[in-house]
Every structure is written in structure tokens, then in C-alpha cells.
C-alpha distance (Angstrom), angle and dihedral (degrees) to the residues before:
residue distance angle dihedral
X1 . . .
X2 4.09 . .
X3 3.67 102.3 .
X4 4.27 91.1 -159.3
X5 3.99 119.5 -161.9
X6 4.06 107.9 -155.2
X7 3.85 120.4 -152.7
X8 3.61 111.5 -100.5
X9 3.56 101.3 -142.7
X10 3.95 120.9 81.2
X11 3.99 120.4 -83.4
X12 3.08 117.2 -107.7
X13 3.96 144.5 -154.3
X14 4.01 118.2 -87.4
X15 3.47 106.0 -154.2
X16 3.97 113.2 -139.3
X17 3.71 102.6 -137.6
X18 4.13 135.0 91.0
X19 3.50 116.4 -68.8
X20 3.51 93.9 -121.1
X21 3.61 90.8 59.0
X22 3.95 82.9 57.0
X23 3.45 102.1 45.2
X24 3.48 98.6 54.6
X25 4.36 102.3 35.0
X26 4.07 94.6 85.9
X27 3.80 94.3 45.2
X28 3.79 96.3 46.1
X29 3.77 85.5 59.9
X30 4.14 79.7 68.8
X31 3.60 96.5 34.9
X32 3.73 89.6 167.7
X33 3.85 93.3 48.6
X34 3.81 111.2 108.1
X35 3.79 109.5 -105.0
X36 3.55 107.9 -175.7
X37 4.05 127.4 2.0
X38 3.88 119.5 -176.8
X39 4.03 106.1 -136.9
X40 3.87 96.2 -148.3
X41 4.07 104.5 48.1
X42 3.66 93.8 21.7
X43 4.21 93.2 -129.5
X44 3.74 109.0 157.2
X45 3.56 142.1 -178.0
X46 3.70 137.9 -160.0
X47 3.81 115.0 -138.7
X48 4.15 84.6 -110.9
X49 4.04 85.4 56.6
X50 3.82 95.2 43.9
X51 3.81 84.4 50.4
X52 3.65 94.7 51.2
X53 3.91 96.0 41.4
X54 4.11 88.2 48.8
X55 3.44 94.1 54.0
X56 3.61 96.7 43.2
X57 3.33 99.5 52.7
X58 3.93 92.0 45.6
X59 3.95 78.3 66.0
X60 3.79 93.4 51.1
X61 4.08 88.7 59.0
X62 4.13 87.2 33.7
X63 4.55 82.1 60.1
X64 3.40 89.6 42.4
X65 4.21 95.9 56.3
X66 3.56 89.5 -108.5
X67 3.88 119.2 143.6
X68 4.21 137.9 91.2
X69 3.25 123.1 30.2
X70 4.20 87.6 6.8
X71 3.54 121.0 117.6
X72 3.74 131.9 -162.5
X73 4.14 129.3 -175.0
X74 3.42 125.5 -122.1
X75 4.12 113.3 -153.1
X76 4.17 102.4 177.3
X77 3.80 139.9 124.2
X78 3.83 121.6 -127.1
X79 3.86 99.8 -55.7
X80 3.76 124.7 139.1
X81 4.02 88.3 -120.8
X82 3.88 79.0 69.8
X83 3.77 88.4 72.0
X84 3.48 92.9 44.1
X85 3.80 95.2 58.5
X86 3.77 94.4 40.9
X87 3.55 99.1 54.5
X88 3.85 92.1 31.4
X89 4.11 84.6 61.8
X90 4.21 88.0 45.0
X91 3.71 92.3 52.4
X92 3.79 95.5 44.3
X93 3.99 85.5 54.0
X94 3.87 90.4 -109.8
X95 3.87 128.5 135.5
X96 3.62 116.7 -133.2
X97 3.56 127.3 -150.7
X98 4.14 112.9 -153.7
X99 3.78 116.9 -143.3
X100 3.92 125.1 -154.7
X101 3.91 108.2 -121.8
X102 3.70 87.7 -138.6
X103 3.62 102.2 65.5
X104 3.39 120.8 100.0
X105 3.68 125.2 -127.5
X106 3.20 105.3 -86.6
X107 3.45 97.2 50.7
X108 3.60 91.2 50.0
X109 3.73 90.1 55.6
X110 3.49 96.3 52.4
X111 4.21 88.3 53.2
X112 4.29 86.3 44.2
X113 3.44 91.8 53.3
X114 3.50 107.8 41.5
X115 4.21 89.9 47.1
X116 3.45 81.2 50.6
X117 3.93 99.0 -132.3
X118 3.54 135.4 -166.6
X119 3.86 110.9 -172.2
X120 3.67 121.3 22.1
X121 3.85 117.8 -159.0
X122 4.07 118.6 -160.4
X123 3.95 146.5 179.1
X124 3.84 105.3 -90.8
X125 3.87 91.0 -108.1
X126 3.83 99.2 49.6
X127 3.78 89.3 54.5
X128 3.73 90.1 100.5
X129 3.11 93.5 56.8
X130 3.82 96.9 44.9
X131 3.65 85.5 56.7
X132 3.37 87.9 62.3
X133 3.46 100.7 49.0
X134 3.92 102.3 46.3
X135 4.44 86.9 66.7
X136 3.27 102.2 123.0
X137 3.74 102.9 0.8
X138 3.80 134.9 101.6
X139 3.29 98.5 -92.7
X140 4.45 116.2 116.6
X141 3.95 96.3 172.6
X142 4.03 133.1 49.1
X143 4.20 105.2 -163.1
X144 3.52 119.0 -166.8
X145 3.57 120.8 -149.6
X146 3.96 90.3 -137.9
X147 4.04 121.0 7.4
X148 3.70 120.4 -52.4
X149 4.13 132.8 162.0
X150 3.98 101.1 -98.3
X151 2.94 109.1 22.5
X152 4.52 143.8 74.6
X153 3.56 111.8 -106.5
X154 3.64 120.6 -122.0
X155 3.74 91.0 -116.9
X156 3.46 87.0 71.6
X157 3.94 92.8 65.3
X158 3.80 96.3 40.4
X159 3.54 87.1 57.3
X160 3.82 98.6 65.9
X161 3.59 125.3 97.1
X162 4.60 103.7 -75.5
X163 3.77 115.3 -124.7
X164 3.34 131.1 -157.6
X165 4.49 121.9 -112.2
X166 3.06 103.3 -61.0
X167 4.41 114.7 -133.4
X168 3.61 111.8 -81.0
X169 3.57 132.1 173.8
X170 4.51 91.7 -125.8
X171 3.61 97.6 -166.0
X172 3.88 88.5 60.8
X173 3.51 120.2 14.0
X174 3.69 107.5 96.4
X175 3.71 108.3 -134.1
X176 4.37 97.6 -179.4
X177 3.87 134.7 13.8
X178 3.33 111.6 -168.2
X179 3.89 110.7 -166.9
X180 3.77 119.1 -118.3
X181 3.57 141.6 158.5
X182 3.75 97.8 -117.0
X183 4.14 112.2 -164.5
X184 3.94 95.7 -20.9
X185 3.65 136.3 -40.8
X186 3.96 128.9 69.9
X187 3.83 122.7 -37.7
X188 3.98 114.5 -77.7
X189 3.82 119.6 -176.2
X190 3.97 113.9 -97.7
X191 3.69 108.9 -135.6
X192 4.16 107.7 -135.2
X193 3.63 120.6 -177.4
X194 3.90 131.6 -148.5
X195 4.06 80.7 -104.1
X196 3.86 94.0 49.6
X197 3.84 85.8 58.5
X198 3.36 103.3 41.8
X199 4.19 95.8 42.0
X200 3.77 87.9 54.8
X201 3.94 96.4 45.6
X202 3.67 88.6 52.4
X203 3.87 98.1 42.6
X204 3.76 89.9 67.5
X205 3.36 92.2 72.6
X206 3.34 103.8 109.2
X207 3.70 97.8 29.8
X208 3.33 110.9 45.1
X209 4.00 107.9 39.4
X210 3.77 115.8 -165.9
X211 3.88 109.8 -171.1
X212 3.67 119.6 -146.1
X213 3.47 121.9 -82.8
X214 3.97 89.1 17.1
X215 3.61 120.8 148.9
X216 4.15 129.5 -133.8
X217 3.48 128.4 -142.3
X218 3.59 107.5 -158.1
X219 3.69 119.8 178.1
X220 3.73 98.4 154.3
X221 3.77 119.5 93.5
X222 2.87 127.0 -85.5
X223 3.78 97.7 -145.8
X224 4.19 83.8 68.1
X225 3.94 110.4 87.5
X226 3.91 82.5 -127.6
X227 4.21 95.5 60.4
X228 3.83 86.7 38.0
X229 3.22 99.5 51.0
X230 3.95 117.3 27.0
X231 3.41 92.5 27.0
X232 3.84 114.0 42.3
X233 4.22 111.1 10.5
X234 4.34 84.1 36.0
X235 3.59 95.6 43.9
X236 4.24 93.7 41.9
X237 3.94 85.6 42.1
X238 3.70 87.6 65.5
X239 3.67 99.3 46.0
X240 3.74 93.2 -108.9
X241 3.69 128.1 139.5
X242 3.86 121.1 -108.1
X243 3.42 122.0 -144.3
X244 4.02 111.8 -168.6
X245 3.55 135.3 -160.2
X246 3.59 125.4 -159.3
X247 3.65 97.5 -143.6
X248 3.73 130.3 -10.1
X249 4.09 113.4 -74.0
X250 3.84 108.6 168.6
X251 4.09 93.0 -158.6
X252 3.73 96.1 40.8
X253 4.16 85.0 48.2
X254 3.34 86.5 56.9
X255 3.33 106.8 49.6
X256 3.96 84.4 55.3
X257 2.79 97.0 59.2
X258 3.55 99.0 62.2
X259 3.76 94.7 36.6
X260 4.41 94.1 52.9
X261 3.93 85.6 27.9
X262 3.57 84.3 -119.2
X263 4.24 109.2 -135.1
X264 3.66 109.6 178.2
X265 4.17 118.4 34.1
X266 3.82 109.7 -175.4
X267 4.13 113.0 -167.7
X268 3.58 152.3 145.6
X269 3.61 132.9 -104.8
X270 3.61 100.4 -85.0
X271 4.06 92.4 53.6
X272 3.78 92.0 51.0
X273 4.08 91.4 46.9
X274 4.25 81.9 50.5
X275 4.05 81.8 53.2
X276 4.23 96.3 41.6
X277 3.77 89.7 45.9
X278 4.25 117.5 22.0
X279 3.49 110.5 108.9
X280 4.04 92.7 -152.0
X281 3.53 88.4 66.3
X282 3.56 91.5 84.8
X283 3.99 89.3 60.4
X284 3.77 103.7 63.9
X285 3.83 126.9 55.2
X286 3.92 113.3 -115.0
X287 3.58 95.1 163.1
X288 3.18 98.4 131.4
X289 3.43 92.0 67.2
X290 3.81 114.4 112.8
X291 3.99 111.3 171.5
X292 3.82 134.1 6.9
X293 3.96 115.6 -156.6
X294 3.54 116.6 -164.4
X295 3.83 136.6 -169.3
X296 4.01 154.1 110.7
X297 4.00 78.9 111.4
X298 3.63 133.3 34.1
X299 4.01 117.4 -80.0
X300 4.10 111.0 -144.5
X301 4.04 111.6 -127.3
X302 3.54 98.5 -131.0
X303 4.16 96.1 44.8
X304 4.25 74.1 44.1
X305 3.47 88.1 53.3
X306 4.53 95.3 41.5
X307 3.95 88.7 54.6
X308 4.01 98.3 41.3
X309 3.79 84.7 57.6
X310 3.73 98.4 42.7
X311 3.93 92.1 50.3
X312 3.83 93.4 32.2
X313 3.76 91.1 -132.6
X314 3.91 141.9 100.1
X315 4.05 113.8 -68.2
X316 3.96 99.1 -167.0
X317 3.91 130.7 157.3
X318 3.40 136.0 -140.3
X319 3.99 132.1 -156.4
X320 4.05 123.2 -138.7
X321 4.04 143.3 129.7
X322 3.60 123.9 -150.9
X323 3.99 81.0 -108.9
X324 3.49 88.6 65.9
X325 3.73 97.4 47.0
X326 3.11 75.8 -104.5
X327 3.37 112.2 -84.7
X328 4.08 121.3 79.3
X329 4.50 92.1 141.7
X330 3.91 136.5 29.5
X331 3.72 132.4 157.9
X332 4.22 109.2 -111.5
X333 3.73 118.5 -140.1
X334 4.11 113.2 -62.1
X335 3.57 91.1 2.5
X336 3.80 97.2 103.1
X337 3.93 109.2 149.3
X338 3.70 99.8 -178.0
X339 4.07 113.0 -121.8
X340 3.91 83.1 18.2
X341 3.87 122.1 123.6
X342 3.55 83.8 -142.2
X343 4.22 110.5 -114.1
X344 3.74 139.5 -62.9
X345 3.76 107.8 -70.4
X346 3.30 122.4 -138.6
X347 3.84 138.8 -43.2
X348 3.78 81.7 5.9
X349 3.84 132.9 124.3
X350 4.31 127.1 -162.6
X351 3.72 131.7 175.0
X352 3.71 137.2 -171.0
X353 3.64 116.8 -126.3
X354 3.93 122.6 177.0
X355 4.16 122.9 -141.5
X356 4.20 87.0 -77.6
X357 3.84 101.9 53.7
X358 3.57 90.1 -98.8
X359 4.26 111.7 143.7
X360 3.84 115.6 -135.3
X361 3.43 130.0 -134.7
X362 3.97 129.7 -138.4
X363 3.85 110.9 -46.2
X364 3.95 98.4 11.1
X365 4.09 118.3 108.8
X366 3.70 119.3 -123.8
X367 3.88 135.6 139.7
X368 3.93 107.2 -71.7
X369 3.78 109.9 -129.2
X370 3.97 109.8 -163.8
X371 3.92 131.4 -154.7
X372 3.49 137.8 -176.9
X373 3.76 149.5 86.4
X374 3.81 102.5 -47.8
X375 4.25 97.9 49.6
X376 3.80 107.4 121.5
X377 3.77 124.9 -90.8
X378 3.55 84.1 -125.0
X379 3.98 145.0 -86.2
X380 3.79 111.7 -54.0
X381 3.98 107.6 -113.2
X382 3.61 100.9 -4.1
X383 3.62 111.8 86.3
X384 3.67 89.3 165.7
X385 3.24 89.7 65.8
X386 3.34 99.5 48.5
X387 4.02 94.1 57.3
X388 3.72 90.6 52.9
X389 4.11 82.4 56.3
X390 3.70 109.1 31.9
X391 3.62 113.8 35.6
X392 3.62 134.6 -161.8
X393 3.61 98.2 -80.6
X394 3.78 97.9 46.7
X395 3.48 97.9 -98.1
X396 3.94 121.2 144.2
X397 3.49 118.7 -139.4
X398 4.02 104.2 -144.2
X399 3.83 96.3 -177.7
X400 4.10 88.2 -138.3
X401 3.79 117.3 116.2
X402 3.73 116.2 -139.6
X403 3.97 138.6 134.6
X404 3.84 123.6 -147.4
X405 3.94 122.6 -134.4
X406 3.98 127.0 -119.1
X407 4.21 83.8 -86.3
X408 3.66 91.0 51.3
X409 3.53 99.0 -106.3
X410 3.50 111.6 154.4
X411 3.72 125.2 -149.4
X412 4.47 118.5 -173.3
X413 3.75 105.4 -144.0
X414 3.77 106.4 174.1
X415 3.51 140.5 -12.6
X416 4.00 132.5 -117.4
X417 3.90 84.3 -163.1
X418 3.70 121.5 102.8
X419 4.10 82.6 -146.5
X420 3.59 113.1 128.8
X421 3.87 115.0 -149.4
X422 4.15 113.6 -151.2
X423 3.61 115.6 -178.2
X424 3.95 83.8 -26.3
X425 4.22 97.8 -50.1
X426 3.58 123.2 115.5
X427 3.54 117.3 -109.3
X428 3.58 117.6 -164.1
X429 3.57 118.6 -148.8
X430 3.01 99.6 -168.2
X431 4.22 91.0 61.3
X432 3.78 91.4 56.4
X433 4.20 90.2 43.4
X434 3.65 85.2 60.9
X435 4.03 96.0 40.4
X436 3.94 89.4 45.9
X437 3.98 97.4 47.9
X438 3.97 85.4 62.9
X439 3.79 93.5 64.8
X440 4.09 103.5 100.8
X441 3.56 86.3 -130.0
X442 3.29 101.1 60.4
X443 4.02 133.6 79.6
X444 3.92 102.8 173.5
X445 3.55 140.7 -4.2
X446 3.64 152.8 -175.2
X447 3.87 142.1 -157.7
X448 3.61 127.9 -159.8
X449 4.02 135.7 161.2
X450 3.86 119.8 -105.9
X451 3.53 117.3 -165.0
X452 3.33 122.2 -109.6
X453 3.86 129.6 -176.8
X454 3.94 97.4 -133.8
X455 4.01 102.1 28.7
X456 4.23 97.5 32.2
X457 3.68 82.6 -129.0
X458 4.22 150.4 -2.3
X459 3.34 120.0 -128.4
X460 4.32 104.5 -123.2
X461 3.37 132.5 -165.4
X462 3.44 127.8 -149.2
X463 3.49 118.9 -151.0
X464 3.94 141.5 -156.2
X465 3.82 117.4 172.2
X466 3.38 126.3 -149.0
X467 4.05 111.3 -110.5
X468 3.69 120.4 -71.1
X469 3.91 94.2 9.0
X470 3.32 122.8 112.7
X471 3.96 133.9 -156.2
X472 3.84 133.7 167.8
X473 3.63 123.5 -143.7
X474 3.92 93.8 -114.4
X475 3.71 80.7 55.1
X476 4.28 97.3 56.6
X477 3.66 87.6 43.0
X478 3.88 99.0 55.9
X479 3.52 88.5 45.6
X480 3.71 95.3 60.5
X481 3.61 90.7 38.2
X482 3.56 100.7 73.1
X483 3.76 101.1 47.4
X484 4.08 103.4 48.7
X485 3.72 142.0 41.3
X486 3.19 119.3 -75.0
X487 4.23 106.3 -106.8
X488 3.80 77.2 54.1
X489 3.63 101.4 67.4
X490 3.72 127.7 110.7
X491 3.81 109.2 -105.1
X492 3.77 99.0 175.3
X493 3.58 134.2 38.1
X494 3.89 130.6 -170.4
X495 4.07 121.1 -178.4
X496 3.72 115.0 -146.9
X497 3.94 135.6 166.4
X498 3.95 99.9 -115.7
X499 4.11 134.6 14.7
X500 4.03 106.9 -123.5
X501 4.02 106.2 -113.2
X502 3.68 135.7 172.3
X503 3.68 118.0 -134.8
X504 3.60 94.6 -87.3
X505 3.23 84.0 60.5
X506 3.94 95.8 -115.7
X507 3.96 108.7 148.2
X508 4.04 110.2 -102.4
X509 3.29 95.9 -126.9
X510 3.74 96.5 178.4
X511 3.94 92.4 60.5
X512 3.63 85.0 61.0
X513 3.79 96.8 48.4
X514 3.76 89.7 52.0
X515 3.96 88.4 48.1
């Protein structure tokens, strides 16, 4: 029998309307307000501006013959322009498809293919690379978000004639799919509709609580569900202003902080062990600072604990997958349970169920299965792997082993995935197996995660050559190196005689972890 854990935090109301529609009704309210502000070039824009821009460039890709069933990629670092492009492609009725800037081009290929894009839009100084990437693919135009040799500058699009959203059916019209890596294997696109969005926006609610006027520091990508959604559509939704980062730079952080009187800092383990442990902390004023919420990995309760009384402010995590939109757990105001995830938010559902089906009551570990509004569509062109995710009943599969305590707390212990999490990005073993098997040296291999107090984990290979070759670990490492991004690479390597397998021949992956 289903042993079902309800949120306990009040339903709430799910709006039935495009999420760009959402996003942007609080802020126009303050259309003068700043909306987003990019901390390294200083470009800003009001939330009147953003409007304008959004809607004009849903016109550029309206004049180009862009709209249902189209999808363009989107290849930026944090920038407000990234806003206008995503919301531009949701008003026009188009599905975008965001690339990481780090990939190379092969990798990117494989994502622009399988989405199926037609126009690809990039920062001015990834447009080489784009060019690179689009051989072969779909994609008929390169736009750069600035001026760059090649390609049509944005300018261009934001200069046609704005439309208004265009009809689309929200419950299933995918409007992004972000690529990830799900359970195991290699990276398949994760269909999100406008209803996805907007259900997940407005189930934070009650546990993440934005005051008005309250300004966002948001240093994590975009291009990751987790920077798209939490930090810029959650953060705009509320009428707040956005302050973006391109990459992480602790001392330029800082001095935002104290510049936008930064509120609201959301992170990942590493960036809270930089705030537990960095002496120059103690040299800038981040006072207004009033909660931290980390996640994409799990955040240890005493280094929780360290930064919280460094900062004098709230450290609390949160639990999601781009699957889930991403959020499924968050910790509500004063209800910090150190180690916890926080609980299920609202209008959402998790069990517990152990390696024979069985469901788990309070305190006992099992897999936790999530349900409600914001779980994914499913995975564009794999419907196989969408059954082994989703099953029948709507349940989501996350792959993460936890149990939740009699105040519905919930607290992830291991994981059945093979998923490794570096610095909070999905590493695939799988995708270096196959990459590492191609070196002549090498007969078999394996990759697994070992924790690691900065990173959460390294990505190790294990190694067996085939007899009489020879290969150093400098060697394996250079040869991944070149040929993925760079939270992907191989950063330890161990040679042994034989790769632990079942008789299925699935790797034992546990042997190794033991090892």
C-alpha cells in the first residue's frame, strides 16, 4: 500500500496562463523598477525595458517564420539579454533549447540536433564556436547578442515590429528543454511546458519568500534549470531585481552585494564553503544579506552551520532536478532542520520506496518518487526513457535515496543514480565510459563520483589496459580534456586489472566506491 507524504505548506493557486505572462505581471506594476542588472558590463533594464525588448524580439523570430512547433538555441552566460531571448522565444510560441557555453562543439551538436533547432543565438565571443557547432545541424542563422563577424546582430530582431503572446495550449506546449542527464546515461532534452514553469514559480510561495523590492544575486547560469528558474523567472516573478554574474567571482560578489544591497543569495556548496571559510569576507559589508539557499548538490550541516554564523544569516537547502522543474523541496522561513532539504512544497506529493517496491514510512530510507504539477512532460524523443522515469501513476522516479522525519523534513542520503554531481553539474558517466574506451590503450573502464569537500564529488576513472599497453594517468586525463567541457573532465585516474561487473554485465559500481 502507497504510503503518501503531503507537502506541509498550504496549496496554492496555479495560474493558467504563459509563463511569460507571469514572470513579468508583478514587475510591470514597477515598470521603472530595475529588473535585471549585469554586475560585470553594467547593462540594465527596467521591467518596462525588459517588456519592450521581449516583445520585440518575439517579433524578430515572428518576421523570420519562427513560431509553434519551432525551436531555437540559446548559447549565453548570465546577461540580462538572456531574458530577453528566452521570453522573446515563449511569447512568439517557440521552444528554446539553452546551451552551456562550456561545451565543446561536438557536444553542442549533438544537443542542436537532437532539439532539432533552427536559429541559434550566442554571446558575441562564443560565436566561433557556435559556428562550429551548427555543421551539419538545422540551424540557417547564427545571432549574436552584440556584434560579431558571421553572424546577425540581435538588434536586428529587436527592431521588428513587437507582438503580443501568441495562443498556446500551456498545459502542453513545451516552451524550454533544458538538456540533462536524468538518472544515468547521456544528456536527453527535458520537455517543460508553459504550466511546468509557471506551477513551480508559484509553488514557492510559501517556501521561498521574496519581499518586495528585494534584490537577487544570481551567479549560477542561467542555462541550468536552477539559475533559470529560481533565480531569474522566480526572482522577476516577484518584482525583484536580478543582479547576474557571468561566472562566479567571490570579490566582485561581494562588492554587489553591498552596492544592490543584495537580499536573497542562492548557491551551491562550493560558494557557501567560500562564505564559511574566506578570510576577505570579513572586509566587505553583506549585511544586508538575510538567507542563503543552497542546492544542485548536497550542503553538509555543520559547514551549513560555519557559514550561517559567519554571514549571520539563514544557510538552508533546497532539493530539485531539471525534471522536476526543478523544484520538488525547500526549507520555509524558520524552519531550518539542519542536513534537511527542507519539505515538499506545495501541491506536491513524494514517497519512499525501497529496492522491492515496498513504500517507507517516516524515518526509513527508500528512493523518493515525486508527483505534482511541475514534473516534466517528458524527455524529447526517448519515450523509453521516459517510462523508466515517469510511471503510470505520475510518479517521478528521482534516483536519490532519502527518508523524511515525522515534521516532514526530508533528508537525501544516497543515490541509486550513477549521476555524478561536480560543483552542482551533471556528469554522466556513462559519456566519459564511452569517450575513454576509444583510447588504444584502453580495454574497459569505469567512472564513479568521489566526494570531495569543495566540488561534492570528482569524476574517476577506473582503468584496465589491454595487455602490453601502457598509459599514465596524466595521459587518460589529457585525452578527455580536449573533447568535453570542462566540469566534465576526468580529475582522477586509478589503473586496475579488471572492471567489477555483474553478470549482465552492468558495471558494479559499488565495488568501486568501496575500493
Amino acid at each position: 500500500m502507497a504510503i503518501i507524504h503531503k507537502s506541509p505548506l498550504p496549496d496554492v493557486d496555479i495560474p493558467s496562463e504563459p509563463i511569460t505572462t507571469y514572470v513579468l505581471r508583478a514587475g510591470l506594476a514597477t515598470p521603472d523598477r530595475i529588473a535585471m542588472h549585469c554586475g560585470a558590463s553594467g547593462k540594465q533594464y527596467t521591467y518596462q525595458q525588459l517588456s519592450d525588448a521581449i516583445h520585440g524580439f518575439a517579433g524578430g523570430l515572428a518576421a523570420r517564420g519562427l513560431g509553434k512547433g519551432d525551436v531555437i538555441a540559446l548559447m549565453s552566460p548570465n546577461d540580462p539579454d538572456f531574458a530577453v531571448v528566452f521570453h522573446g522565444a515563449a511569447v512568439a510560441g517557440v521552444t528554446v533549447t539553452t546551451l552551456n557555453p562550456t561545451y565543446t562543439a561536438d557536444e553542442l551538436r549533438h544537443q542542436l540536433s537532437d532539439s532539432g533547432a533552427k536559429l541559434m543565438v550566442s554571446f558575441p565571443a562564443t560565436i566561433p564556436l557556435a559556428a562550429q557547432a551548427i555543421d551539419g545541424t538545422a540551424v540557417t542563422e547564427l545571432v549574436a547578442m552584440g556584434e560579431a563577424e558571421g553572424a546577425t546582430p540581435m538588434a536586428d530582431l529587436l527592431a521588428a515590429d513587437p507582438i503580443t503572446q501568441v495562443d498556446v495550449d500551456v498545459d502542453d506546449h513545451v516552451v524550454v528543454l533544458p538538456y540533462s542527464s536524468g538518472t544515468t546515461g547521456l544528456a536527453k532534452g527535458v520537455m517543460l511546458t508553459h504550466k511546468n514553469l509557471v506551477a513551480n514559480l508559484a509553488q514557492c510561495e510559501h517556501a521561498v519568500v521574496l519581499d518586495d523590492g528585494d534584490a537577487l544575486l544570481a551567479v549560477l547560469p542561467f542555462f541550468h534549470i536552477y539559475g533559470m528558474q529560481v533565480l531569474m523567472n522566480y526572482g522577476l516573478s516577484n518584482g525583484s531585481t536580478v543582479v547576474s554574474l557571468p561566472r562566479f567571482d567571490l570579490v566582485r560578489a561581494l562588492e554587489l552585494i553591498g552596492e544592490f544591497k543584495i537580499a536573497k543569495f542562492f548557491a551551491v556548496p562550493p560558494m557557501v564553503l567560500a562564505l564559511a571559510k574566506q578570510p576577505i569576507i570579513d572586509e566587505y559589508d553583506i549585511s544586508s544579506l538575510n538567507l542563503v539557499v543552497s542546492g544542485a548538490a548536497p550542503l553538509g550541516a555543520e559547514l551549513a552551520d560555519e557559514a550561517s554564523a559567519r554571514i549571520n544569516a539563514p544557510v538552508v537547502q533546497a532539493y530539485g532536478m531539471t525534471e522536476l522543474s526543478p523544484v520538488s523541496h525547500c526549507t520555509p522561513p524558520g524552519k531550518n532542520m539542519p542536513g534537511s532539504s527542507g519539505v515538499t512544497i506545495s501541491n506536491t506529493e513524494c514517497r519512499f520506496v525501497d529496492e522491492e517496491g515496498n513504500d517507507q514510512d517516516v524515518g526509513a530510507d527508500g528512493e523518493m518518487w515525486v508527483r505534482g504539477p511541475q514534473v516534466m512532460k517528458g524527455y524529447l524523443n526517448n519515450d523509453e526513457a521516459t517510462t523508466n522515469t515517469i510511471d503510470a501513476d505520475g510518479w517521478l522516479h528521482t534516483g536519490d535515496v532519502a527518508h523524511i522525519d515525522e515534521a516532514g523534513n526530508v533528508f537525501i542520503v544516497d543515490r541509486v543514480k550513477e549521476l555524478i554531481k561536480y560543483k552542482g553539474f551533471q556528469v554522466p558517466p556513462a559519456e566519459l565510459e564511452a569517450l575513454i574506451i576509444t583510447h588504444d590503450a584502453v580495454a574497459d573502464v569505469a567512472v564513479i563520483g568521489i566526494p570531495e569537500v569543495e566540488a561534492g564529488e570528482l569524476p574517476k576513472a577506473f582503468v584496465a589496459l589491454k595487455p602490453g599497453a601502457e598509459a599514465t594517468e596524466d595521459e587518460i586525463m589529457e585525452f578527455v580534456k580536449g573533447q568535453v567541457a570542462s566540469y566534465k573532465q576526468i580529475r582522477l585516474v586509478e589503473f586496475i586489472d579488471e572492471i567489477p561487473k555483474s553478470a549482465s554485465g552492468k558495471i558494479l559500481r559499488r565495488f568501486l566506491r568501496d575500493k
